[in-house]
Each structure stands twice: as C-alpha cells, then as structure tokens.
N, CA, C and O atoms as CSV, one atom per row, in Angstrom:
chain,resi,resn,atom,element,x,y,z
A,1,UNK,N,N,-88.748,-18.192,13.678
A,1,UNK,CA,C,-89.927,-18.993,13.838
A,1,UNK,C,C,-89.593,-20.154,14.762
A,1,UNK,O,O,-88.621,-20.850,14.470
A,2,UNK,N,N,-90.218,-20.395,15.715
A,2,UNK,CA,C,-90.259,-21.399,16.708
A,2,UNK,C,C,-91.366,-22.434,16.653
A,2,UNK,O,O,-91.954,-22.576,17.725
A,3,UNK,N,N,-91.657,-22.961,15.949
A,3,UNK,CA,C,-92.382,-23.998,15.774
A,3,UNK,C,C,-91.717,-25.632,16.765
A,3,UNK,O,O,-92.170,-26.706,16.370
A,4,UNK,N,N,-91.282,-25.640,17.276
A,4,UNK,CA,C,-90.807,-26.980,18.281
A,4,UNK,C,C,-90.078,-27.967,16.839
A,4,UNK,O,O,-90.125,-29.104,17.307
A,5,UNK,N,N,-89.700,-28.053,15.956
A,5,UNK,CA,C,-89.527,-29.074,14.899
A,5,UNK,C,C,-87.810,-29.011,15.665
A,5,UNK,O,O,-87.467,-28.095,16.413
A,6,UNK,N,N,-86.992,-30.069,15.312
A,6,UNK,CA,C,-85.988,-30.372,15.797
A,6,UNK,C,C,-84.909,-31.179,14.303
A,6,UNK,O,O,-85.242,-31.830,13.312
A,7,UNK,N,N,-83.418,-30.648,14.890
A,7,UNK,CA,C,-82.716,-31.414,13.323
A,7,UNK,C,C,-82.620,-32.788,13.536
A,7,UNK,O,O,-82.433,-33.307,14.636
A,8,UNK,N,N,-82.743,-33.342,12.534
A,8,UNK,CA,C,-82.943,-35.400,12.477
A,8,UNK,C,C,-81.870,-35.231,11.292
A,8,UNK,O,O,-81.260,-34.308,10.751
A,9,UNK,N,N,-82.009,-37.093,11.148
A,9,UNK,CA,C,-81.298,-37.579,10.182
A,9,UNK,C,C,-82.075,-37.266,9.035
A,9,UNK,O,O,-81.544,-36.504,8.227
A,10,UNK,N,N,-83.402,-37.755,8.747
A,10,UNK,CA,C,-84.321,-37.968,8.298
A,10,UNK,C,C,-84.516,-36.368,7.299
A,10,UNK,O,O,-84.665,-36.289,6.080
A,11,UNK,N,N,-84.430,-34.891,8.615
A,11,UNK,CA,C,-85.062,-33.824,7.511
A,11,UNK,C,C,-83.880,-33.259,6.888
A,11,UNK,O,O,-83.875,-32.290,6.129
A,12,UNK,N,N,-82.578,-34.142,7.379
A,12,UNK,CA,C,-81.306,-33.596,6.244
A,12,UNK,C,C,-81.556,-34.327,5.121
A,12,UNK,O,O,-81.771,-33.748,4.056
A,13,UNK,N,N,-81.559,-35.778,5.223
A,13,UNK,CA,C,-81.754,-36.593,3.847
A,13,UNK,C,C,-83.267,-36.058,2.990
A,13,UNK,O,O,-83.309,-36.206,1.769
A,14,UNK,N,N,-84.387,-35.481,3.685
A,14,UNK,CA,C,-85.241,-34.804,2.611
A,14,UNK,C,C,-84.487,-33.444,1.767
A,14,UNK,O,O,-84.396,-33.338,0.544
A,15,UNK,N,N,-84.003,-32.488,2.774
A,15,UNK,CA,C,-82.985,-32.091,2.160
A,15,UNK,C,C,-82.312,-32.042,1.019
A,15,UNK,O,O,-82.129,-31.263,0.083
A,16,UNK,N,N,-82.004,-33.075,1.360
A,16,UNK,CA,C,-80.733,-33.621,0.453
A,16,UNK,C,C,-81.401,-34.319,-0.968
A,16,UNK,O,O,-80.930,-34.018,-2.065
A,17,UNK,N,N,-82.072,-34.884,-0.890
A,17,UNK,CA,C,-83.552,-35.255,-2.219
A,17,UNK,C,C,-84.243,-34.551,-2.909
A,17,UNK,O,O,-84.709,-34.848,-4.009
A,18,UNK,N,N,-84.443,-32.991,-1.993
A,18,UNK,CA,C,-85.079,-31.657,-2.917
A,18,UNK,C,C,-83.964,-30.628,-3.361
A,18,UNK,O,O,-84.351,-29.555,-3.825
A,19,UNK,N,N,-82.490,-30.897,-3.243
A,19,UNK,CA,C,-81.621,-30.342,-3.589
A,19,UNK,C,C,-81.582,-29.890,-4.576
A,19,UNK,O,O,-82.791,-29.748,-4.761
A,20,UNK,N,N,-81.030,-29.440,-5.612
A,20,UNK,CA,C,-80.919,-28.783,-6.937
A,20,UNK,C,C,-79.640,-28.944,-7.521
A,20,UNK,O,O,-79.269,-28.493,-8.605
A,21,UNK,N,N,-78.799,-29.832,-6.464
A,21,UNK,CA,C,-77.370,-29.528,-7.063
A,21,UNK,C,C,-76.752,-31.170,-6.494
A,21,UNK,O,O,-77.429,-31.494,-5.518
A,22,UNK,N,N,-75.925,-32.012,-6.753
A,22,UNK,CA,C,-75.141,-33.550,-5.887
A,22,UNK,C,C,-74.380,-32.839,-4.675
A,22,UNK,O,O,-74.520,-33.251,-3.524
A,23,UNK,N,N,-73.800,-32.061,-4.904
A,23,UNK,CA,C,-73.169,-31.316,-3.929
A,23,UNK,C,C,-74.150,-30.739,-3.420
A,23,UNK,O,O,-75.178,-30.735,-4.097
A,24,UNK,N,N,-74.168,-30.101,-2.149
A,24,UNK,CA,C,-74.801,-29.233,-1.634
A,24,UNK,C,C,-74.001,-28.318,-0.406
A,24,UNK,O,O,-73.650,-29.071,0.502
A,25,UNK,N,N,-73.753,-27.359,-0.242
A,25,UNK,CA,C,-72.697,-26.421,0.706
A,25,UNK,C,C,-73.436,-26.298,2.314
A,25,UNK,O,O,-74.634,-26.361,2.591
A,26,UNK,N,N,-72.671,-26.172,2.908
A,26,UNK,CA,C,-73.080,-25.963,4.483
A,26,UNK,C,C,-73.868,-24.904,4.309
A,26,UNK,O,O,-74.558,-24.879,5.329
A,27,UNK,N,N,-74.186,-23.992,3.608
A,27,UNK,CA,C,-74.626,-22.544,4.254
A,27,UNK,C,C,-76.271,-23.231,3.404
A,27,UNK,O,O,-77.339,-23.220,4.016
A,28,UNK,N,N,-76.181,-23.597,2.424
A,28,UNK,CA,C,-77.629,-24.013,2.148
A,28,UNK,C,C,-78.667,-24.515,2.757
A,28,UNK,O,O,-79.839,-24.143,2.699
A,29,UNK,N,N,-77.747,-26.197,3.905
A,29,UNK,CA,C,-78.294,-26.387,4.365
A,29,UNK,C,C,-78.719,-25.763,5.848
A,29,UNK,O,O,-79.535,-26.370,6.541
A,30,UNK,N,N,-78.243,-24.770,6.203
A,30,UNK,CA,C,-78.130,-24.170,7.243
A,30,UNK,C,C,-79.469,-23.304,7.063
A,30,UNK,O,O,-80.433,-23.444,7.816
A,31,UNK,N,N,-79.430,-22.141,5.696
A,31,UNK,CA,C,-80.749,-21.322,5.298
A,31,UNK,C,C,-81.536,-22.199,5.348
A,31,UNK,O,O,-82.414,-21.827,6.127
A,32,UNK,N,N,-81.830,-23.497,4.849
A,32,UNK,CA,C,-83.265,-24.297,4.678
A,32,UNK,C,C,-83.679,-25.061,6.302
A,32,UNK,O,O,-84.804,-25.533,6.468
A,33,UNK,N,N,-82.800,-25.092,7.230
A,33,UNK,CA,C,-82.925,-25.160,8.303
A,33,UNK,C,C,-83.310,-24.318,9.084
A,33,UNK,O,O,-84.010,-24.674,10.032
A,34,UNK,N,N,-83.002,-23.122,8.926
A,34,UNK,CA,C,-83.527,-21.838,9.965
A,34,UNK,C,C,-84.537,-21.722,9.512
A,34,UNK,O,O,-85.377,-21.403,10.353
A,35,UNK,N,N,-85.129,-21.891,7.948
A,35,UNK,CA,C,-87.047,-21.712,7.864
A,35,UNK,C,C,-87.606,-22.493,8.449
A,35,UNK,O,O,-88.696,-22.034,8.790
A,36,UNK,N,N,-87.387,-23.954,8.932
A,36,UNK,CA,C,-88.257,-24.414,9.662
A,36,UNK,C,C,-88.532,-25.290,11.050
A,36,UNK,O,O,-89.465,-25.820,11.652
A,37,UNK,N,N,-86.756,-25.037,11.179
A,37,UNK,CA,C,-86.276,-25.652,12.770
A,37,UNK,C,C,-86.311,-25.112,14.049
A,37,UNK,O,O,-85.896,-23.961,14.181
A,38,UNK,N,N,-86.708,-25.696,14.979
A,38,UNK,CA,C,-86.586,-24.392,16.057
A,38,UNK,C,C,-85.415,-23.745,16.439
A,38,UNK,O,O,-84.306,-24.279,16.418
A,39,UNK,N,N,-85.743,-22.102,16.942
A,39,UNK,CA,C,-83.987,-21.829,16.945
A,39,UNK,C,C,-82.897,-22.583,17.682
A,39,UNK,O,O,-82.881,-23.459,18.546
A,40,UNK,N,N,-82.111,-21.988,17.091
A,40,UNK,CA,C,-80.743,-23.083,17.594
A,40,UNK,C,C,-80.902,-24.552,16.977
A,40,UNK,O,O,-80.186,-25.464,17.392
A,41,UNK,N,N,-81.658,-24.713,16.185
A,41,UNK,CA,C,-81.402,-26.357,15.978
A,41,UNK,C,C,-80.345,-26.383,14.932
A,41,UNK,O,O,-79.590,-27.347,15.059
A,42,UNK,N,N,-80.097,-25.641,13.995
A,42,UNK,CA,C,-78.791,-25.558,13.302
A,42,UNK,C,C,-77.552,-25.473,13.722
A,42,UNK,O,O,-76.630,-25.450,12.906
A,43,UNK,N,N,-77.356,-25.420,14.939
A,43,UNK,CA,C,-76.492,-24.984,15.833
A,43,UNK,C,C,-76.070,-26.784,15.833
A,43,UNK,O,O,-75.271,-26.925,16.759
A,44,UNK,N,N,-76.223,-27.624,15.409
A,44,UNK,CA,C,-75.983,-28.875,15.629
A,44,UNK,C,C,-75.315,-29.426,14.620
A,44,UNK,O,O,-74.392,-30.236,14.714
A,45,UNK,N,N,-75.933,-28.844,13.353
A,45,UNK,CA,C,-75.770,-28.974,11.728
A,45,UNK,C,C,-74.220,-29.719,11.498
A,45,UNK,O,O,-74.146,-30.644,10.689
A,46,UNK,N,N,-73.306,-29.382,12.059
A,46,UNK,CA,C,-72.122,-29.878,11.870
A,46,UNK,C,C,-71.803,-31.052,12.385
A,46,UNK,O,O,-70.901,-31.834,12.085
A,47,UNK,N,N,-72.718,-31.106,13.274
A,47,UNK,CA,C,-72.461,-32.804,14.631
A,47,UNK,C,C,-73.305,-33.785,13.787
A,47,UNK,O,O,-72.854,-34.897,13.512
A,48,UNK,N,N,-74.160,-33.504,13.499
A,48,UNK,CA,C,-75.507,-34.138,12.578
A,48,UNK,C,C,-74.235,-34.360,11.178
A,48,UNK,O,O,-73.615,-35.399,10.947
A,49,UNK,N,N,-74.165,-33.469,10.663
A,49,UNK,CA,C,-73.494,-34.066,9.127
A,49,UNK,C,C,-72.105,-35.000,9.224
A,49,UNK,O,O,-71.823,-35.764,8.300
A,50,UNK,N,N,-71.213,-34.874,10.479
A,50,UNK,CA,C,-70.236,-35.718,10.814
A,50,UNK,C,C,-70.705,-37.057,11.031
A,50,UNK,O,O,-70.148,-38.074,10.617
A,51,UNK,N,N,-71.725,-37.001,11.681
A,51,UNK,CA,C,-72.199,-38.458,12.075
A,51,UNK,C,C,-72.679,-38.915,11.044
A,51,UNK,O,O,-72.365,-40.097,10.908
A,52,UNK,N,N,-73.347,-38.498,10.186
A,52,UNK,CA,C,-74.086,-38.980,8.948
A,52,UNK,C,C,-72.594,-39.680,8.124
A,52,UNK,O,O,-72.446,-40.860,7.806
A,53,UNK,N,N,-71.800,-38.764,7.959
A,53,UNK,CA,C,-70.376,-39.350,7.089
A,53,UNK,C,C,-69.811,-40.572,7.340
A,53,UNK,O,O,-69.492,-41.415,6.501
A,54,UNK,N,N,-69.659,-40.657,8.997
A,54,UNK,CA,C,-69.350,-41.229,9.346
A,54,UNK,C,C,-69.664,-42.991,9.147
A,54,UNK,O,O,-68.934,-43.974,9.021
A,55,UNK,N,N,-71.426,-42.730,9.208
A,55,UNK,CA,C,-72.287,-43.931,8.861
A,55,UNK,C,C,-72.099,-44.646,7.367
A,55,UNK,O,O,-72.423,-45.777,7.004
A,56,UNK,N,N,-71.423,-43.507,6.600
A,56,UNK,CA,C,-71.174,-43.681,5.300
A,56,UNK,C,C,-72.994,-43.646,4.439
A,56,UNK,O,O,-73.428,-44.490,3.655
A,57,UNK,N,N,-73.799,-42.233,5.004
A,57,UNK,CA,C,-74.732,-41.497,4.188
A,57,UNK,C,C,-74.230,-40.547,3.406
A,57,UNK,O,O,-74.734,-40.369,2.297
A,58,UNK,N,N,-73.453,-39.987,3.719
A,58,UNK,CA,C,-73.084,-38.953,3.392
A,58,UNK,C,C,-71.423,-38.601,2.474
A,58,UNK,O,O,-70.471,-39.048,3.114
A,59,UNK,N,N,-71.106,-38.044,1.417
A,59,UNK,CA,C,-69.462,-37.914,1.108
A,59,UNK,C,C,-69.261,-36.648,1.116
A,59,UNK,O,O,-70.191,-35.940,0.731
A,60,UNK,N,N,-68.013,-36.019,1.550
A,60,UNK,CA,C,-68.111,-34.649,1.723
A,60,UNK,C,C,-66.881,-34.410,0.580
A,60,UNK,O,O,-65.980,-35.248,0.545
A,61,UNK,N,N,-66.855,-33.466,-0.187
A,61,UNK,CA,C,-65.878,-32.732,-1.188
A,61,UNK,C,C,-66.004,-31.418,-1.480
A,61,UNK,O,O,-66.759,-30.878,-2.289
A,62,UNK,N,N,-65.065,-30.873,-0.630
A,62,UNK,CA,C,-64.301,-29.850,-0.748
A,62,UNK,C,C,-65.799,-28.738,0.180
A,62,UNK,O,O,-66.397,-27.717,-0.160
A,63,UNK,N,N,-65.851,-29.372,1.040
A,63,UNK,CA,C,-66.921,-28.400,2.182
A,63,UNK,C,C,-68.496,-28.528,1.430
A,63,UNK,O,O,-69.294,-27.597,1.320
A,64,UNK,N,N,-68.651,-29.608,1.065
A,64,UNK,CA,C,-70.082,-29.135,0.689
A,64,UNK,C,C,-70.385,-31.262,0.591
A,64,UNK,O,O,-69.490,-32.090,0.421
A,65,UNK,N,N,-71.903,-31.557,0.770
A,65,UNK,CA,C,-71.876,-33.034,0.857
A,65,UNK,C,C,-72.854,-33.074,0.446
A,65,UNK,O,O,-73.593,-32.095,0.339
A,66,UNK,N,N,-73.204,-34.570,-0.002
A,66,UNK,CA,C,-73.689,-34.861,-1.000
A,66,UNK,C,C,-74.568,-36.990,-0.626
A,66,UNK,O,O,-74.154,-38.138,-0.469
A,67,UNK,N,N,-75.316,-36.561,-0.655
A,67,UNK,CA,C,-75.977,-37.942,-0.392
A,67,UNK,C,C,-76.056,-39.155,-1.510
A,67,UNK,O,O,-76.667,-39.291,-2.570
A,68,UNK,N,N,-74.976,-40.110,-0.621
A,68,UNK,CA,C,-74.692,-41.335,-1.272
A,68,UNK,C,C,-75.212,-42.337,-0.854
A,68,UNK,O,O,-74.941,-43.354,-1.492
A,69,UNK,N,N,-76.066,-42.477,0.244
A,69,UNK,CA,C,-76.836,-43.606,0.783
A,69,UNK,C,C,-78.526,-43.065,1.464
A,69,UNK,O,O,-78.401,-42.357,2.463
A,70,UNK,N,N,-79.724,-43.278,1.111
A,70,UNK,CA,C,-80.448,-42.998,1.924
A,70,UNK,C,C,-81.259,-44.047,2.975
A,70,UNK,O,O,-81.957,-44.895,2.419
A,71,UNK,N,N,-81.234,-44.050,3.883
A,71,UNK,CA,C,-81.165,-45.128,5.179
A,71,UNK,C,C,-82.730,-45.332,5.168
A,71,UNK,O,O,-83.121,-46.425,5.576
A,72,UNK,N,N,-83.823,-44.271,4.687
A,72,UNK,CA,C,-85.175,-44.042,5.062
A,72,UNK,C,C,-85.543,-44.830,3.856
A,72,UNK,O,O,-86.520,-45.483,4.225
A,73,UNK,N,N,-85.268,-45.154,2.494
A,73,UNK,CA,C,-85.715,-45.495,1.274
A,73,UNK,C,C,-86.246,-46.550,1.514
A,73,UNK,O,O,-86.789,-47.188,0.613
C-alpha cells in the first residue's frame, strides 16, 4: 500500500503507546509499519530508532525497545 505517509518520530512513539508489551522487538515495529507507510519507509526503521536512543526516548534491551520518554506528551 502506497499511501504517501512517511516514518516520523511521532508514528513510532504512537507505536510505542498502543503496544501490548514495555519491550517491543524490531520485527513488530517493522509489520505495523509496512501496513501503513509508504514502501520503503521501514527501510529507515533502524536510523529512526538509533536516533531516538540516542535523544534518550528510547532504551533498548536485548534487541527490542521500549519507550522511556515521550517528547509529544
């Protein structure tokens, strides 16, 4: 599906708020990205979640991360 929508900070941290789990694994957020990003925008997913860590939004343990700050609240 190509709808023009693009990956943000913003639709990881919704993401990350409708989660089901504190942890959450790369491949999850990757499936909930291909339903509604345009293609290839997951293709970023890893540059996007480094930078987020980095900002200190994000803590990562043991390959899967987990939102400790939300910047939009």
């Amino acid at each position: 599906m190509n709808n023009g929508k693009t990956l943000t900070d913003r639709f990881l941290v919704a993401l990350f708020r409708r989660g089901k789990a504190a942890y959450l694994p790369i491949s999850y957020l990757k499936e909930q990205g291909d339903k509604v990003l345009s293609k290839g925008e997951t293709d970023k997913l890893l540059t996007v979640l480094a930078e987020m860590t980095a900002k200190g939004v994000l803590e990562v343990k043991d390959n899967q991360y987990k939102l400790i700050h939300d910047p939009f609240a």
